[in-house]
C-alpha positions as CSV (number, residue, x, y, z in Angstrom):
1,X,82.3,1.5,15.2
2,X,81.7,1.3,19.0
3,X,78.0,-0.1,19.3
4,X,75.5,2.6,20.6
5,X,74.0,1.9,24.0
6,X,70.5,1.4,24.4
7,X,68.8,3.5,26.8
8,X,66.5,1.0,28.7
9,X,63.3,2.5,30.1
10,X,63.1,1.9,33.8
11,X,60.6,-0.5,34.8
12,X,57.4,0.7,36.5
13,X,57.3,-0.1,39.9
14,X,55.0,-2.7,42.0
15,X,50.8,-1.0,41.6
16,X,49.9,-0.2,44.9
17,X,48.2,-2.2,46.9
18,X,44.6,-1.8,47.1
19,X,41.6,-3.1,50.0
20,X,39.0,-4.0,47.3
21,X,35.2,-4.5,48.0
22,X,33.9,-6.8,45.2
23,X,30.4,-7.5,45.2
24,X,30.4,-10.7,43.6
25,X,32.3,-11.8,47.0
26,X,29.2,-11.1,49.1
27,X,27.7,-14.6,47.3
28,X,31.0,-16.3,47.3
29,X,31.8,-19.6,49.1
30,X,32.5,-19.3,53.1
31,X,36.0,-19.7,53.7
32,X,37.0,-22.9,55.0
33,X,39.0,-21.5,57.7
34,X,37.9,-18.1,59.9
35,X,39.8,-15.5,58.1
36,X,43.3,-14.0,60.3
37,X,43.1,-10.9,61.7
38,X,39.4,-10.6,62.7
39,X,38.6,-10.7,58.9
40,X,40.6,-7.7,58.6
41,X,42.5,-7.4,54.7
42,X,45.7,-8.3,55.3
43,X,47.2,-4.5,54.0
44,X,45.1,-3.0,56.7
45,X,46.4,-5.5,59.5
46,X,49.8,-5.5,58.0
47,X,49.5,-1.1,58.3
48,X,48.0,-1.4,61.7
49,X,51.0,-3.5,63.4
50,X,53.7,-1.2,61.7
51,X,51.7,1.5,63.3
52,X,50.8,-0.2,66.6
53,X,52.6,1.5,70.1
54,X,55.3,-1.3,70.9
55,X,55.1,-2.8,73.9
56,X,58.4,-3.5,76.4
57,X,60.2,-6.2,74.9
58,X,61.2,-9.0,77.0
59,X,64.7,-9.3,77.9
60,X,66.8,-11.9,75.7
61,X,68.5,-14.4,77.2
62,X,70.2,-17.4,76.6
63,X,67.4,-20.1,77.2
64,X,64.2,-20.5,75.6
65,X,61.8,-17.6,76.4
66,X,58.8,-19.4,76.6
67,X,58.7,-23.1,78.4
68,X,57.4,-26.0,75.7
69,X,54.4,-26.8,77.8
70,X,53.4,-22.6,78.3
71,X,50.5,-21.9,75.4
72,X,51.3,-19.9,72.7
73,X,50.8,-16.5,72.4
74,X,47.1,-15.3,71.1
75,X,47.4,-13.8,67.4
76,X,47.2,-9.6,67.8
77,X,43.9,-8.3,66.9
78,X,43.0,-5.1,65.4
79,X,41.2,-2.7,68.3
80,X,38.4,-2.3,65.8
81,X,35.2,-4.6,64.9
82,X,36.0,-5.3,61.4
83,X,32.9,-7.3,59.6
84,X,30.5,-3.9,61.0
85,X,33.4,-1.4,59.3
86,X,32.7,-3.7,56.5
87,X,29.5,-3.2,56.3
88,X,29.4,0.4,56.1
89,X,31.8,0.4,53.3
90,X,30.0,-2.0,51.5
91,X,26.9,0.3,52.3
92,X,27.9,3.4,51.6
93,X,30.2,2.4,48.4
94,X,29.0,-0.4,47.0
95,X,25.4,-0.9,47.4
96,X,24.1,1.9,45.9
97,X,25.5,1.6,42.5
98,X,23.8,-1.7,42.4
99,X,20.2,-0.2,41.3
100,X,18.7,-2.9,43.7
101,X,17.4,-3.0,47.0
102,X,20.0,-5.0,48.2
103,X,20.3,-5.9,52.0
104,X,23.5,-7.7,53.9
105,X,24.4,-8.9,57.1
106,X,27.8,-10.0,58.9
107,X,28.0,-13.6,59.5
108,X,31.2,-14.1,61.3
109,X,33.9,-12.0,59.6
110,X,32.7,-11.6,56.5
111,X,29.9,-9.9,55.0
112,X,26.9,-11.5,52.9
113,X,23.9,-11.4,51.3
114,X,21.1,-12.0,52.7
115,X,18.1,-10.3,50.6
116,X,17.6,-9.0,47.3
117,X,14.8,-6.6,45.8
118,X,13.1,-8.1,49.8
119,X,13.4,-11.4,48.6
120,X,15.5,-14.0,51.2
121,X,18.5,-15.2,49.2
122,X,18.8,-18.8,49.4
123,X,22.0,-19.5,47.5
124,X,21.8,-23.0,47.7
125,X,18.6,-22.3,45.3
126,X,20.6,-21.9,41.8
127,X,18.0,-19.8,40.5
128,X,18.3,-17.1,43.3
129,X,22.1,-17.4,43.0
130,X,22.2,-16.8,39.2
131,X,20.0,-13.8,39.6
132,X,22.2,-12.5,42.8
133,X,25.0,-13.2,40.5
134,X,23.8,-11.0,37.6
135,X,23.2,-8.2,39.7
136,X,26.3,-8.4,41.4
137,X,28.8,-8.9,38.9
138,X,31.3,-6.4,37.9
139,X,30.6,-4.1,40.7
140,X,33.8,-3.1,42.7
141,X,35.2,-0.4,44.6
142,X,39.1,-0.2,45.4
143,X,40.3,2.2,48.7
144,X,43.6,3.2,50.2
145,X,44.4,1.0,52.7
146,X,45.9,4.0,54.9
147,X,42.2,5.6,54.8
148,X,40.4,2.4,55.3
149,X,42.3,1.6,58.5
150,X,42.2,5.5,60.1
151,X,38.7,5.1,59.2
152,X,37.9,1.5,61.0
153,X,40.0,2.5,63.8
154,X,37.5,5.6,64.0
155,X,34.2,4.1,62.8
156,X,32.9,3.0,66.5
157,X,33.4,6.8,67.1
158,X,31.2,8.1,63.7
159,X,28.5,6.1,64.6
160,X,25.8,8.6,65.4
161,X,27.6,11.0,62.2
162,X,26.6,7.9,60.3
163,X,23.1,7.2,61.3
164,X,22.1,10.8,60.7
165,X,23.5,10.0,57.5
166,X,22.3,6.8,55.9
167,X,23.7,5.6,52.5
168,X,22.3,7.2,49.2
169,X,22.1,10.5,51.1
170,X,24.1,13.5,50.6
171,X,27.3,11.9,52.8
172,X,30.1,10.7,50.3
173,X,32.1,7.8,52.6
174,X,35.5,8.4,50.5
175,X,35.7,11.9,51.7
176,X,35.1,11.1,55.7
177,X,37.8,7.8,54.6
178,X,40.2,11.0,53.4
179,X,39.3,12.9,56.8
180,X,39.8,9.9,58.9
181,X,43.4,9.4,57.3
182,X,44.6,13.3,57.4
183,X,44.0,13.5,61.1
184,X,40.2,14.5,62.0
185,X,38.1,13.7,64.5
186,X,34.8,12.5,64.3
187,X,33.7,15.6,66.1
188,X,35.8,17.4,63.3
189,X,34.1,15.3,60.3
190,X,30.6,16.3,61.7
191,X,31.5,19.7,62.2
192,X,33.0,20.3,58.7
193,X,30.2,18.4,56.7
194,X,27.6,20.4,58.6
195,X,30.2,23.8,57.2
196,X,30.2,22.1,53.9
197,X,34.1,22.6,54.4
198,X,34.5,18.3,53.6
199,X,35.5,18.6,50.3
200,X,38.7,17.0,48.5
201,X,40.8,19.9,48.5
202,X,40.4,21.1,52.0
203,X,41.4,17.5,53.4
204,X,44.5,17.6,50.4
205,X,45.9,20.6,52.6
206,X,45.4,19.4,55.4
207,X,46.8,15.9,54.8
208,X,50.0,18.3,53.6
209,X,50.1,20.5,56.3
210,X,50.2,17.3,58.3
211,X,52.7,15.7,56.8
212,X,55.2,19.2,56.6
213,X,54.5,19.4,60.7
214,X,55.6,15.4,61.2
């Protein structure tokens, strides 16, 4: 008898790729090096060049384009201040689940602790890092990297929306990320929180609408 074929399941595919805002990372070692891309996660630089206008290219031609004594070209840089978007994720998403009065700060390009229940952190004091660590462990929040860049590139823009909004209020900061990423403008995202019209399944249409136009 012929031997029967086996039907293999197809393998799932690759998990998508997340921008995840761990908590624990606000009390983590500095980096040793400035992180690339003004600090930027690398799936929201990586979407942001894909999506940049190109620029004329320069003609080829047969020598080297650039002489060996010209400096390099500087690394491209997100138009957007990355450490304070950030912080308003980290503010709005992250902090109050914490059930602490938990305060942070930019230092360079990342973000950090800085005080906690208004205490000064000193991590190099292993007693106030064991208690940071306590209260920050296993707090997380993964985001779509498409609605975490159309929101940085908007967030200078959403600024006064924002501080008429603090975090723990009645603003959620996923729905204004979803907003951001089907098309609205700040002026729109005020506007349709005032209406109470910023709700999941508005932004689901339009995000569809948006994508059937082009």
């Amino acid at each position: 008898m012929p031997a029967r074929r086996r039907h293999r399941r197809p393998r799932p595919g690759p998990a998508p790729v997340r921008v995840v805002l761990d908590a624990l990372d606000l009390v983590a070692d500095p980096p040793l090096r400035p992180p690339p891309h003004g600090g930027a996660p690398e799936a929201v630089w990586r979407l942001w060049r894909a999506q940049r206008p190109r620029g004329p290219q320069a003609r080829p031609t047969l020598t080297h384009s650039r002489p060996p004594t010209a400096p390099a070209p500087a690394a491209e840089q997100p138009p957007f201040d990355w450490p304070a978007v950030a912080l308003t994720l980290h503010r709005y998403l992250l902090l109050p689940r914490l059930g602490h009065r938990v305060e942070i700060a930019a230092v360079g390009t990342t973000v950090r602790l800085t005080r906690l229940d208004g205490t000064d952190v000193a991590l190099s004091d292993p007693a106030a890092g064991l208690r940071a660590h306590r209260v920050l462990r296993g707090h997380r929040v993964e985001l779509d990297p498409h609605e975490v860049l159309a929101f940085a590139v908007l967030h200078e823009d959403l600024r006064g929306f924002l501080a008429a909004h603090p975090p723990g209020g009645d603003l959620d900061l996923r729905l204004v990320l979803a907003a951001a990423a089907a098309g609205l403008s700040a002026g729109d995202v005020a506007a349709a929180h005032a209406a109470g019209t910023l709700t999941l399944d508005r932004l689901a249409f339009l995000a569809a609408l948006r994508g059937a136009v082009g």
